[in-house]
C-alpha positions as CSV (number, residue, x, y, z in Angstrom):
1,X,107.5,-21.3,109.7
2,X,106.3,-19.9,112.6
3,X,107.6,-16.1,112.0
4,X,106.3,-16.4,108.7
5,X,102.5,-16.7,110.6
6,X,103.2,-14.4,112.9
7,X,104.3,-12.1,109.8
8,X,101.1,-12.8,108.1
9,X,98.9,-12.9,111.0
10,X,100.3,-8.9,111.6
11,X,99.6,-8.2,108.2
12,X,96.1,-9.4,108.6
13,X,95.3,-7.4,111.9
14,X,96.8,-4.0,110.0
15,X,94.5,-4.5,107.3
16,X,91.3,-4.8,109.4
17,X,92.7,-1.6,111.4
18,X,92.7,0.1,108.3
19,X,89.3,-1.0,107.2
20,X,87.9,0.3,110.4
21,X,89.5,3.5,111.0
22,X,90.4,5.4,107.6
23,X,87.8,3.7,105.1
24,X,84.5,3.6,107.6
25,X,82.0,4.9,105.4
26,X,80.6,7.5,107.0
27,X,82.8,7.9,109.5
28,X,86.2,7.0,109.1
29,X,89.2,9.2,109.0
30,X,89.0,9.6,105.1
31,X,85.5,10.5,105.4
32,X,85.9,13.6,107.9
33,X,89.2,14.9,106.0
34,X,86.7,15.0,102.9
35,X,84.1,16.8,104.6
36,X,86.5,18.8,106.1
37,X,88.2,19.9,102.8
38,X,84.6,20.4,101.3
39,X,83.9,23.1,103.7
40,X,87.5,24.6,103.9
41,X,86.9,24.9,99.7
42,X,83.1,27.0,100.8
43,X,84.5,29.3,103.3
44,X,87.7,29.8,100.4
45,X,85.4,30.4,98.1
46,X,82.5,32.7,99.5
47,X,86.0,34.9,100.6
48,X,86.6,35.1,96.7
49,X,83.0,35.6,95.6
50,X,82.8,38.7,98.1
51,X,86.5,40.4,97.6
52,X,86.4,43.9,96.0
């Protein structure tokens, strides 16, 4: 009984880590991959607008 709430007490802690690390808003680790793919796509695409 007790590893199973240990287990599930684990579980609970990587979910909250989660939460506040990848899926922050503004902020998070999802976030700044997003914003940084938005501007990779800008930069890749002003390269193709301007190419002879």
């Amino acid at each position: 009984m007790r590893n199973i709430l240990i287990t599930v007490m684990m579980l609970v802690v990587v979910v909250l880590l989660f939460n506040a690390i990848v899926s922050k808003d503004a902020t998070g680790t999802k976030a700044q991959i997003q914003t940084q793919g938005d501007s990779a796509n800008t930069k890749i695409g002003a390269m193709l607008s301007t190419a002879p």
